[in-house]
N, C-alpha and C positions, 0 to 999 in steps of 0.2 A: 651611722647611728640609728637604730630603731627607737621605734616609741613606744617607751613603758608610764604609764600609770597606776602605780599601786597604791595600796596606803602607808606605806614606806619609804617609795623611791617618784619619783616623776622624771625623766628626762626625753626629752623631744629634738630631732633634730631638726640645723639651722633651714627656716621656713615654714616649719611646717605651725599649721592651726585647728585646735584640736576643739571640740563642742560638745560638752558634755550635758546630761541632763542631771540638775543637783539642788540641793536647797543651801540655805544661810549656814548651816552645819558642816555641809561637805566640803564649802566652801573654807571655812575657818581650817579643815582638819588639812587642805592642799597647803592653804598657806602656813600652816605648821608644819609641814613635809620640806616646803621649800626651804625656812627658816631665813638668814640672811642672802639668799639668792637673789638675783633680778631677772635672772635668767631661769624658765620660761617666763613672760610675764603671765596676768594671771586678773581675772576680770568676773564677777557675779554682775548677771541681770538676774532678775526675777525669774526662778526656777530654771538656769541654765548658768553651767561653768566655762568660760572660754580661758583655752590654753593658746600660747604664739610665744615661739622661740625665734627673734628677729635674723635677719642675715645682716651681713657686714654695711650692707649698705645703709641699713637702717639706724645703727648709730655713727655712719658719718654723716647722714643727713640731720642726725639729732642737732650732734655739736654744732654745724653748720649755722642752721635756722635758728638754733638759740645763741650762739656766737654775733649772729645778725644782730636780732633783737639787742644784747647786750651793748654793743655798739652803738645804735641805734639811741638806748635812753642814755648811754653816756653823750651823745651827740647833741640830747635835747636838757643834759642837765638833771634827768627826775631820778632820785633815790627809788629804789626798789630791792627787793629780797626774791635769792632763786632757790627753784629747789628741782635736786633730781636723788636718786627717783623719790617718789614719794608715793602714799596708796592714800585715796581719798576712799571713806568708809562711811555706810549708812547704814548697823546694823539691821539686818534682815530683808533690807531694800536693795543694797548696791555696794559695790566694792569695785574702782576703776582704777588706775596707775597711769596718768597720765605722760609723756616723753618728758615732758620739761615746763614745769609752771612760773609765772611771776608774779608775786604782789608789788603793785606800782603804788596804784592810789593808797592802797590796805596796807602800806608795808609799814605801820605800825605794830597792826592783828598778827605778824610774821616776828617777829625781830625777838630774838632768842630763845622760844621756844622749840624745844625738843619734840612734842607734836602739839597738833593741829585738833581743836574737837571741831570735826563739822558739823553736828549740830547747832554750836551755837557761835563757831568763829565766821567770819567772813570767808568767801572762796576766795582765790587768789585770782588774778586782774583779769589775766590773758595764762590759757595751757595751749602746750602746742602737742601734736600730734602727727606722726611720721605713717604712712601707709606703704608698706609694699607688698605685707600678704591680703590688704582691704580686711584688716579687722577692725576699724574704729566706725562707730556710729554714733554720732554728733549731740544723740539724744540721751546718750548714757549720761550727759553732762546737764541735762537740766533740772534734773532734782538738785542738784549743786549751785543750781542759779550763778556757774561759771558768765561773768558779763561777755569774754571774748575768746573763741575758740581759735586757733590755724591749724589749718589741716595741708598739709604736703602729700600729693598726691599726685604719681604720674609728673614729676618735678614743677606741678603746677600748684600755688598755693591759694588756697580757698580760706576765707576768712569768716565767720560767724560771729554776726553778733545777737546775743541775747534780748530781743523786743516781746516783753509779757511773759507768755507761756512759750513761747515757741523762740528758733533759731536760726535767723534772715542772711543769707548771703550779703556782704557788704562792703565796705572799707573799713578800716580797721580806726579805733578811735586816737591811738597816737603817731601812726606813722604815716601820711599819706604816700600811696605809689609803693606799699610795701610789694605788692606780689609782683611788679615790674623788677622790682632791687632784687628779689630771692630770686626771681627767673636770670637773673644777670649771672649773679651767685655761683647756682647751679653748675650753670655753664662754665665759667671762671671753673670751679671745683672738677667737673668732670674732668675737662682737656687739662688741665695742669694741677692746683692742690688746694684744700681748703684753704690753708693760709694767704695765697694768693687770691682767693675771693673775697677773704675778709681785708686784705692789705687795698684791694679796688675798692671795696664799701668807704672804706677811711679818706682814701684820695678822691674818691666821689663827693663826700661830703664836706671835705674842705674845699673844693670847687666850689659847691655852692653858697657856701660865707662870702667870697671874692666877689 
C-alpha cells in the first residue's frame, strides 16, 4: 500500500508515520476525511498533524495491557469506566487519541455519556499508550492534566505520573510492581497467547490472597 493524503482520501500503510505541517482547520478537515475510521490514527500539536497507521502488534499489545489493567481493578474491587478509542480535544491547542483510557476515581464524570467536554469534565484516571513506531510523547498529555500515563515501550512499561506542571517516572498509584506483571505478560504473550498471560495474571493473584 502507498501513502496517499489528499483532501479526499488518507490511507497509509501498516507502520508507517507521517508529520505534516498544519493548523486547527486542517486538522478538523483530516478527521472529517477519516470519518468513522481508527485507522490511520491521527494527533494535532500545535502547528503540526501526525499521521500512524499501527502494525498488528500494536493492538495486541493494546488489548494485552488493558486486559491487565482490567483484571487488575477487578482484583482490588474499584468500579471504573473504559473507553477505546476515544479522541480527547482542545479546540485549536490539541487533538490526541489515546490506546485505551480509564476513569477509576472519576468514573462518576464517565458513566453514560456519549462524549466527554474536556474543557470542563475531568480527564480520565490512567490512558495507556502502545509504541512501536515511537509516536507518543508524554507531554501531548499535559494540557489534559491526565493524573497517570503507561507507556509500553520496547515490551518495557513506563509509568508517568502527573507532579504539578510536569510528568515524573514513577509507580503507578494503584497497582504496585505493575511493570514487573506487564513484563511477565508479555512474555507469557509472545511464546504462547494472550489468553494465557492473562489466565497467569489471575492464578498469580489468587496466590497472593493464600
Amino acid at each position: 500500500m502507498n501513502t496517499v493524503i489528499t483532501s479526499e482520501k488518507i490511507d497509509l500503510p501498516p507502520g508507517a508515520v507521517v508529520k505534516l505541517l498544519g493548523n486547527w482547520q486542517d486538522y478538523q478537515r483530516m478527521v472529517s476525511v477519516l470519518g468513522d475510521r481508527t485507522i490511520p490514527r491521527i494527533k494535532y500539536r500545535s502547528g503540526e498533524i501526525l499521521l500512524m497507521a499501527p502494525l498488528p502488534e500494536h493492538g495486541r499489545d493494546v488489548s494485552l495491557l488493558a486486559d491487565i489493567a482490567k483484571v487488575l481493578l477487578d482484583h482490588l474491587n474499584l468500579r471504573y469506566d473504559s473507553f477505546i478509542p476515544i479522541t480527547m480535544t482542545l479546540p485549536e491547542i490539541s487533538g490526541i487519541e489515546p490506546d485505551f483510557c480509564f476513569y477509576i476515581e472519576n468514573w462518576r464524570a464517565a458513566v453514560g455519556k456519549s462524549r466527554i467536554d474536556w474543557q470542563n469534565d475531568p480527564p480520565p484516571d490512567l490512558a495507556i499508550e502502545i509504541d512501536v513506531t515511537s509516536y507518543t510523547d508524554i507531554h501531548d498529555y499535559l494540557i489534559y492534566k491526565v493524573p497517570e500515563v503507561w507507556l509500553l515501550r520496547n515490551k518495557n512499561l513506563l509509568i508517568y505520573r502527573l507532579q504539578g506542571e510536569t510528568y515524573l517516572l514513577g509507580e503507578s498509584k494503584y497497582f504496585p510492581n505493575i511493570s514487573e506483571i506487564v513484563q511477565q505478560c508479555c512474555t507469557i504473550a509472545s511464546e504462547e497467547t494472550t489468553s494465557e498471560a492473562i489466565r497467569w495474571l489471575r492464578k498469580f493473584l489468587g496466590s497472593t490472597q493464600k
